[in-house]
C-alpha positions, 0 to 999 in steps of 0.5 A: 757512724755505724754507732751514733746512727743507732744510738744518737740521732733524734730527729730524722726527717721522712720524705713520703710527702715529697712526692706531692710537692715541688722538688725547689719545695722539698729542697726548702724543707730539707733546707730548713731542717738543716738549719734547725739541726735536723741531720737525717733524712729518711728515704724509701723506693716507694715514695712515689717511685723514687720520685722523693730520693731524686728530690734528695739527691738534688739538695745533696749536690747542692750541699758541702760534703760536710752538711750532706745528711745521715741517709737512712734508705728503706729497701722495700718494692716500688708500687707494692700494696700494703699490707704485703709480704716483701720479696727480700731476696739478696738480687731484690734487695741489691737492685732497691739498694743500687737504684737508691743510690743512683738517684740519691747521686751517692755511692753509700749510705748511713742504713738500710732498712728491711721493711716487713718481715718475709715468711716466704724468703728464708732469714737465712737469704735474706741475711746472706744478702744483706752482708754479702750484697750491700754492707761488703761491698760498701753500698752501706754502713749498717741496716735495720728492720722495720715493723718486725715482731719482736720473736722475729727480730730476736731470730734475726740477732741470733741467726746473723752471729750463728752465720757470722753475719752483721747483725741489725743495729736498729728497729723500726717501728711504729709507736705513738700515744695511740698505738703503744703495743711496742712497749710490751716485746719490741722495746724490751727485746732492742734494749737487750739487744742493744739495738737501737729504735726509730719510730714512726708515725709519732703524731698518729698520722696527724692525729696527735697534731690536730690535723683531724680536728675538725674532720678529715682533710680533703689533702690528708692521706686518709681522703687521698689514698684510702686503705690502711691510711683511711683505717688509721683515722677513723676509730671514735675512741682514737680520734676523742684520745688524740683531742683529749692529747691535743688538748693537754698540749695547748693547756700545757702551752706546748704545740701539740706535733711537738709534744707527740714526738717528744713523748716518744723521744722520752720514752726509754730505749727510743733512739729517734723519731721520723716525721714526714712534713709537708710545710715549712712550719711543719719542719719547725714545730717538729724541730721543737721536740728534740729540747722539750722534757715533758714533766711527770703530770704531763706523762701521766696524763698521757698514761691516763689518755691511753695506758701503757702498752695498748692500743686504741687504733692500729699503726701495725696494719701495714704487717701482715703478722699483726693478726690484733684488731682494734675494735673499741670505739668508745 
């Protein structure tokens, strides 16, 4: 499993908007991905204070322990602010690891993700903590890092062989049409590592689906919570990209979610993408992307929409590392 969870996996499906529905509606979605094939599912303790890992373990009691989904758990800290620098002590990440499980009702899960390097906690602590703490003891099978740089994340591969350590089988990291600055360090530096790659925020927070078109949404997490959700939106050279992307989706006859997370599951080195649905449709067009292979004229027309390697709004803005602003607005 330890493998195929860093190498095999498509689709994860992300629980941020759990906590904004029902819990018989988060069990439906989860339901529903089953059905379609969709046997991830990615959790963190920020999710509405562990509100969505609860919503979680209820469809796991409810499964056979043959249908019980790869749980992919982000260990990062209950009501942080973001951007933040996270305190990855081993007792902190002990306690996010065992206060998952025990709402997830489990005894281990598949990953543990380390969310945002910390500058102020030695790699050398964090590691000790992560093997001696989580992966010896069986709370989990692997970890990943999330949202790292790429130098960093070539010190930690270094760093966890020198201790003896289990080093990370995965990053996890932002990438889209809009924000494609992992394809100059990040994405090389796992292929040579041969780590594997799950990304986030595939549709640009919505934008690549649409959800903007016509304004912002008074629902959407750009009018709830503001901040880095709000900044994520509004540049006008990204919103004219993503209608420019939508339209090449509807012109091509391919839903436009679908088409985002596809694109990204083509891209090489990408192991899989999360995606966080709110709706039952949401689940379904999602589920469309793991068979879809965009051709040649429609991956250079994306490349004409936003060249390789650049960015027209940042999807890093929740590292504080990321010092690069986007400041083009047309």
């Amino acid at each position: 499993m330890i493998k195929s969870i860093a190498t095999d996996l498509r689709l994860v499906l992300g629980t941020m908007n759990f906590g904004r529905l029902g819990v018989d509606e988060a069990v439906g979605l989860l339901d529903e991905a089953r059905e379609r094939g969709i046997d991830a599912v990615n959790t963190s303790d920020t999710d509405y204070s562990g509100r969505s890992e609860e919503y979680v373990g209820k469809f796991i009691r409810r499964s056979p322990p043959s249908a019980r989904p790869a749980l992919m758990v982000e260990l990062a800290e209950p009501g942080m602010q973001i951007p933040h620098d996270p305190e990855l002590t081993p007792a902190r990440l002990e306690a996010a690891c065992v206060n998952s499980l025990r709402r997830l009702g489990v005894d281990e899960v598949d990953l543990v993700i380390v969310p945002r390097p910390s500058f102020r906690i030695p790699i050398e602590e964090t590691l000790s903590g992560i093997e001696r703490r989580i992966l010896r003891p069986g709370l989990a099978k692997a970890f990943a890092i999330s949202t790292f740089p790429a130098w960093l994340a070539c010190d930690v591969q270094h760093t966890a062989r020198a201790l003896g350590f289990t080093p990370p089988v995965a990053e996890v990291a932002p990438y889209n049409v809009l924000d494609r600055r992992v394809e100059n360090e990040i994405l090389p530096n796992c292929l040579r590592w041969g780590m594997g790659v799950f990304v986030w925020a595939p549709l640009a927070q919505g934008l690549l689906a649409g959800r903007y078109e016509h304004g912002t949404p008074a629902d959407s997490r750009a009018a709830v919570l503001g901040g880095i959700y709000r900044d994520r939106v509004s540049k006008v050279a990204a919103r004219a990209a993503a209608l420019e992307f939508v339209s090449l989706c509807r012109n091509s006859s391919i839903a436009p979610a679908a088409g985002a997370i596809a694109w990204t599951l083509q891209r090489p080195g990408v192991t899989g993408a999360l995606f966080g649905p709110r709706t039952i449709r949401q689940v379904a067009v999602a589920s469309e992307a793991s068979g879809l292979v965009l051709d040649q004229r429609f991956l250079d027309a994306v490349d004409g929409i936003n060249p390789a390697g650049t960015a027209l709004v940042s999807f890093f803005n929740s590292a504080p590392w990321m010092l690069e602003a986007i400041t083009k607005e047309e």
